[in-house]
N, C-alpha and C positions, 0 to 999 in steps of 0.2 A: 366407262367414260361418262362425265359429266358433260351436257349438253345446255350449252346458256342458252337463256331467250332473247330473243332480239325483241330491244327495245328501239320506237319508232322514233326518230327525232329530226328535226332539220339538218340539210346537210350545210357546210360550210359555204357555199355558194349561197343557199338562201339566206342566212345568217349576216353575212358580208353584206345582200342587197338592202335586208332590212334594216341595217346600222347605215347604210349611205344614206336611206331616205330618211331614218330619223335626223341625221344630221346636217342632213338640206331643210327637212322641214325647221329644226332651230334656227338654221342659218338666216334663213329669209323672215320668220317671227324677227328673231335678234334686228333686222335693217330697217321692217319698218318699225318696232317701236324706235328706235333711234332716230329714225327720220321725223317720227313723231312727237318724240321731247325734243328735238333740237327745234322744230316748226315753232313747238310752243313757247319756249325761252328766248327763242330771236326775233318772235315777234310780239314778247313782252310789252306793251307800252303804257299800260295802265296808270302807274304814277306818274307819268310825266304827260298825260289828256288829263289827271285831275290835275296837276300844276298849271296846266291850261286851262283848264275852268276857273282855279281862282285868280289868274290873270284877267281872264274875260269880269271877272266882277269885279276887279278893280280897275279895271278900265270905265264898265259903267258908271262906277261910283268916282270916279275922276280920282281914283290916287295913283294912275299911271301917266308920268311924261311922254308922249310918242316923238319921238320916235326911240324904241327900247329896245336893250340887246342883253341877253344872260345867258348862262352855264349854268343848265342845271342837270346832274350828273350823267356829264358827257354828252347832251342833247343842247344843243344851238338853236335858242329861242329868240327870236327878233320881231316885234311889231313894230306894223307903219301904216299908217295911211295911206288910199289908195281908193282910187273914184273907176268904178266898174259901172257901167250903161247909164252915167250922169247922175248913180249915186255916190255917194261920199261913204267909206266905209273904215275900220282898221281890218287888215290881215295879220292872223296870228300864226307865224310859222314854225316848225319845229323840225332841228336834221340831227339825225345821227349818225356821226363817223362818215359824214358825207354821202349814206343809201338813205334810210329812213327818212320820210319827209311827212308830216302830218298839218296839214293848214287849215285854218279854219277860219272862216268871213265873222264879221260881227258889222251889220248895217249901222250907220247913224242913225239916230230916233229922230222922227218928223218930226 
């Protein structure tokens, strides 16, 4: 008679625990990069604070009428004047889809 050797290997019990935990450990990787590109694309706002700065220079430079209202892609921009602790100033405001809101003051010059 031939006599095999036993070869030593995991049993199927261990086998089973070590694939739940790889596929927890994916699972939870997987949720927070997703929370983590989603954080970063919905709180995009970069071109539309540079469309606000060139607003604010042309406000300086007086080629804006105040009181001003635009769309610019899909963000609701409206400036006005508006006198905060006896100074005279414009507010520059900006909404999006009714959450986002970014304002920014710009004083009158003495």
């Amino acid at each position: 008679m031939v006599v095999l050797k036993k070869i030593k290997s995991a049993t199927l019990v261990e086998a089973l625990i070590a694939t739940v935990l790889i596929v927890i450990i994916f699972l939870i990787a997987s949720l927070v990069i997703n929370n983590l590109l989603l954080n970063n694309f919905s709180k995009n706002t970069h071109q539309v604070e540079t469309h606000l700065n060139e607003l604010e220079y042309q406000i300086q430079n007086n080629e804006i009428h105040l009181p001003y209202q635009e769309v610019y892609e899909d963000w609701e921009i409206t400036i006005k004047r508006e006198a905060f602790e006896s100074i005279e100033g414009q507010v520059i405001s900006a909404t999006y889809k009714n959450k986002n809101v970014i304002k920014k003051r710009i004083n009158a010059k003495e």
